[in-house]
N, C-alpha and C positions, 0 to 999 in steps of 0.2 A: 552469595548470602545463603545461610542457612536457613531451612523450613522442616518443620514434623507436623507432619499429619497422617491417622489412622495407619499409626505403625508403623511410619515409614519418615527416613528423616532424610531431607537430598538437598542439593546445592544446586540453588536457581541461579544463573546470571545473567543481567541484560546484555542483548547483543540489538543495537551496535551500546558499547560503552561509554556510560557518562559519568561523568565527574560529580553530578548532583546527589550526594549523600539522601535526600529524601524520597527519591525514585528508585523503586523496586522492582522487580520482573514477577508481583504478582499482585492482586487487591483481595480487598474482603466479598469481593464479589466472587472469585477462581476459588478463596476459602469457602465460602454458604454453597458451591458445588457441593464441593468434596462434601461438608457436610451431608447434605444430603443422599450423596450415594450412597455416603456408610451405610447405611441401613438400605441399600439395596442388592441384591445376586445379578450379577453382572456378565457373571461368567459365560451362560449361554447368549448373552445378548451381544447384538454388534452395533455397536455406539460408533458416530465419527461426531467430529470434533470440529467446532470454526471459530475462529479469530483466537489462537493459542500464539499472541504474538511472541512470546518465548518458550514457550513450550511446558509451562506448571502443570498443567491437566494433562496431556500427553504424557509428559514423565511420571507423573500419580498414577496416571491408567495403566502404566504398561504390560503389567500382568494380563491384561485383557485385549492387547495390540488395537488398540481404537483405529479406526478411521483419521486420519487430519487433514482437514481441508488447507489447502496452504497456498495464500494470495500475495505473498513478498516473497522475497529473496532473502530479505534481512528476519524474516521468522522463519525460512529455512536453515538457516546457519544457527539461528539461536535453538532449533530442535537440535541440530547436528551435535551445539557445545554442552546445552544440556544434556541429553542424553549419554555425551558421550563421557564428560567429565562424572558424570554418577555410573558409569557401567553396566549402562542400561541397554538392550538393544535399539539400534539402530534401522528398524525396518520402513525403509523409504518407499517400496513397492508401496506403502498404504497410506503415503502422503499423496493428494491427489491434488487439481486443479477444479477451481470452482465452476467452471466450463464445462467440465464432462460428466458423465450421468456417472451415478457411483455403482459399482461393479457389485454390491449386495445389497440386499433387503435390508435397510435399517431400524430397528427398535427403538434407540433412543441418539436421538440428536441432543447435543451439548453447545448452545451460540454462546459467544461473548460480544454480546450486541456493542457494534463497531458506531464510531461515530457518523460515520455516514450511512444513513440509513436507507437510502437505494442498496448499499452493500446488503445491510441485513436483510433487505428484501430479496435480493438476488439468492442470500443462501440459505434463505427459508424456502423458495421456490427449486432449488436443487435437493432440499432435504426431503420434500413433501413427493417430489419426482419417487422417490426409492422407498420413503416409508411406509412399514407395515402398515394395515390397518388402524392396528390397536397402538400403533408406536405413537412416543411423545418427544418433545422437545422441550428443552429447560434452557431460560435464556438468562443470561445474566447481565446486572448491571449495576453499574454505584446509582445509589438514588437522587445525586445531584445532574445525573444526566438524563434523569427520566425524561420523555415528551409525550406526548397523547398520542401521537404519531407510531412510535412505538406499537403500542395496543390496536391501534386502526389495521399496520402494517400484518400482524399477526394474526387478525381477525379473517384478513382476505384469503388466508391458510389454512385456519385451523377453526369447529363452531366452538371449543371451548378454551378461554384463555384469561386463566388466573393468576393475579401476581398475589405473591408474600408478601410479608410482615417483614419490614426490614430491621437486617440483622450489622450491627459493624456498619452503616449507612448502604449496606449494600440489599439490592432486593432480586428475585425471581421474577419470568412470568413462567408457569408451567402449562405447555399447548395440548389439547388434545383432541382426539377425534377430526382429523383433517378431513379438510375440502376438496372436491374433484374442483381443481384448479384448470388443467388443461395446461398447453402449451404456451409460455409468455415468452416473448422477446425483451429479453431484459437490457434495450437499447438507450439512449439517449442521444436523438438528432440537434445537432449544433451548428447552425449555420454563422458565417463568416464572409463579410466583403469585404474583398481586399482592394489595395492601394488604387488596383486598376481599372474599379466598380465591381469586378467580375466575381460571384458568390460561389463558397463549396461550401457544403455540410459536411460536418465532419461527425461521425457515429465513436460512440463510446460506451462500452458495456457499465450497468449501472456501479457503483463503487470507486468510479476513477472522477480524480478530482475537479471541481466547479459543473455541475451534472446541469447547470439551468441555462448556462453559456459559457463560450470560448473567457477563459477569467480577463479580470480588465489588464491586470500587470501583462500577462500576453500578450493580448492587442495594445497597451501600448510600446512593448519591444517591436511589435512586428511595424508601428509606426516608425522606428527609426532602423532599425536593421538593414543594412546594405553590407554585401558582401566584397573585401579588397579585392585587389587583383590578387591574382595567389591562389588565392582561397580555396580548395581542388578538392581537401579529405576533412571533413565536418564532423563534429562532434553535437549531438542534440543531449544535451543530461538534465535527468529529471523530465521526459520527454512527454510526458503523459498520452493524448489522443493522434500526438505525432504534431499538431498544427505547424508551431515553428518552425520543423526540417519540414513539411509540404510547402512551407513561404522561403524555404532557403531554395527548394528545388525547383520555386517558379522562378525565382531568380536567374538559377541556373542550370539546367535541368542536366549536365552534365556531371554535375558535385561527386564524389565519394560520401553517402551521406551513414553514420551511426547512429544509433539511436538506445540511451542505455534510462531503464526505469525500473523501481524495486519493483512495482508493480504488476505485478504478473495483468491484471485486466486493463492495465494501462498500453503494456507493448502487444496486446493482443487485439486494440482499439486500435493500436498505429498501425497494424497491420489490414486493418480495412478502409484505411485514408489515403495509407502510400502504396503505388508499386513497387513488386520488391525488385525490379533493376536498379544496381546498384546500392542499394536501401539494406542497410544491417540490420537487425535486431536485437538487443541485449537484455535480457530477463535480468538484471545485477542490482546490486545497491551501491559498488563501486566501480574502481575503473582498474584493479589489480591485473585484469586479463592484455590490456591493451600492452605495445609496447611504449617503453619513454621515447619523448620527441617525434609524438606519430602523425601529430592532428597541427592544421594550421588554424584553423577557427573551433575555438567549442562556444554553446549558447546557452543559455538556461534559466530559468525559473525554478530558482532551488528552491524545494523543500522547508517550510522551516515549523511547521507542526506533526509532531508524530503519534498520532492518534489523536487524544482530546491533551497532551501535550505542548505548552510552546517552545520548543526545542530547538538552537538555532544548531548543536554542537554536529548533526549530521550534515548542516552546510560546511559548516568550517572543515571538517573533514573531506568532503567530496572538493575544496575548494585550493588546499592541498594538493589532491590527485590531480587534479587540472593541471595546474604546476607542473607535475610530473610528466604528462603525456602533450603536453605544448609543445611544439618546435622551439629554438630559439630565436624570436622576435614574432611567434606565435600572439593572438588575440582572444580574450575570453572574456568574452560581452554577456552579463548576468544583469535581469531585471530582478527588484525586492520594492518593499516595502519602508521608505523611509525610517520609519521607528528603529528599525533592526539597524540600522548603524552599520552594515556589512563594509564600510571603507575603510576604519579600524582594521578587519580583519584581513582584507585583500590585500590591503600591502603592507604583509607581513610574508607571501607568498610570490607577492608580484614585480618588475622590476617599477611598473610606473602605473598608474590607477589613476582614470578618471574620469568624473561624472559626465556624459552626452548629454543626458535629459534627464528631468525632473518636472512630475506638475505636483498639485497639493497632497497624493498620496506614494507614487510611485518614481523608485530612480534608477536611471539607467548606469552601468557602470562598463567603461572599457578597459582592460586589464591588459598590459603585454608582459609576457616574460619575460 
């Protein structure tokens, strides 16, 4: 889809792709940015950038090669298409991970305040790490998703912190004058007993999904989850703090176990749950890397909101690839959510579907190829 703004006209497209004609790969909140820069000199400043989950600011900026903080897999692909389809450079050295300290002094941060707001907290506390003095942050957001939380969260950062007049329903807060914050551990402790009374906690950097506990559709797959005979090379998708493959590997502590999440702070959670003997890791949003007929179990708790989104079309997608990387007479045991209707779609991909368990919110589905 086409976009003009301040003299520049580019083609945004959503990555991953949907069918939903009213879903764009930008709001009036990435527009009330740009507005605003226009009327600022940019040139010597070194701006980075958070939650560009297609990359509209990124691409508007690149005259000035921003910073881009980049927490999926699936917003680094969609910097890649962007970019690449407008003939824009490509410099990925300055895509960074929200993990690491940023490698220059920053001036002006640019959030697009993420639904999960331990996230925005996380990347207000990497911003304020590297910002100048005198540097601000401009965070954006649709006005229907404001919370008071929001303002509380920016306060613990910054002593000045002013929102606009909304523009197109969308508003600012503009931050200034930060706070000697110090060093946070931007953890989330999650404890979990399992089947045999026996408790782990399981740690997850803020931003990765259900941050107040192990989610309930979880814990009740891992109530019916038993591993066939067979079952030797594992698939974990959508894998988030890792839990599921750490209950496959009590099982069987010998498994081949993968582990594949768009989330960049989610596969970096699993990696302080599980050891890596044996234990893959996959930074992905699919399974294009694997090869066909490789896995004899995958498990999962897909996905089905993408952002403040209720999106089902990246399950149905990953649920396909499944398909693909099955053995044949392969097993793909997914827990959901009732309402979503996910048996419609599985066996359109499966050779036989069917429900194990169900209570009044959650169903369990068994799938063979």
């Amino acid at each position: 889809m086409k976009h003009r703004a301040n003299d520049q006209k580019l083609t945004i497209t959503r990555y991953p792709a949907t069918s939903n004609r009213s879903l764009q790969a930008w709001s009036a909140a990435d527009e009330l940015v740009l507005n605003v820069l226009a009327n600022q000199e940019l040139s010597r400043r070194t701006v980075v950038v958070y939650d560009d989950r297609f990359g509209f600011l990124t691409a508007y900026l690149h005259t000035i090669e921003p910073l881009t903080v980049v927490t999926y897999k699936s917003q680094q692909k969609a910097l890649e298409l962007n970019l690449g389809q407008n003939a824009l450079p490509r410099v990925s050295e300055r895509w960074l991970s929200p993990l690491v300290a940023l490698p220059e002094t920053i001036d002006l941060g640019i959030v697009r305040v993420p639904k999960s707001l331990d996230l925005f907290k996380l990347y207000l506390a990497q911003l304020t790490a590297s910002l100048a003095p005198d540097g601000q942050a401009i965070c954006a957001f649709m006005t229907r998703y404001f919370s008071a939380q929001m303002i509380a969260i920016a306060e613990e950062f910054f002593e000045h912190v002013e929102q606009s007049l909304a523009w197109k329903k969308a508003r600012l807060l503009t931050l200034t004058r930060k706070k000697p914050v110090g060093q946070l551990e931007l953890l989330n402790a999650l404890p979990l007993t399992f089947q045999d009374g026996s408790v782990e906690v399981f740690k997850q950097y803020y931003g990765v999904f259900s941050a107040g506990n192990i989610d309930y559709a979880t814990q009740f797959l891992l109530e019916h989850l038993a591993l066939a005979p067979g079952e030797r090379r594992v698939l974990d998708l959508a894998s988030g703090n890792g839990v599921i493959a750490r209950a496959i590997q009590r099982q069987r502590p010998g498994v081949e176990l993968h582990l594949v999440d768009d989330s960049r702070l989610a596969v970096e959670s699993s990696k302080l749950n599980l050891t890596a003997e044996n234990v893959h890791f996959h930074w992905d949003d699919g399974l294009e890397q694997f090869e066909r007929e490789s896995f004899d179990l995958v498990v999962s708790n897909p996905p089905f909101h993408f952002g403040h989104e209720t999106n089902i079309e990246v399950s149905q997608k990953l649920f396909r690839q499944v398909g693909d990387v099955l053995k044949a007479g392969g097993r793909f045991v997914c827990v959901a959510n009732k309402h979503l209707n996910y048996m419609t779609h599985l066996t359109r991909t499966f050779r036989t579907v069917k429900t194990v368990a169900e209570n009044e919110k959650y169903v369990i589905y068994t799938c063979v190829r």
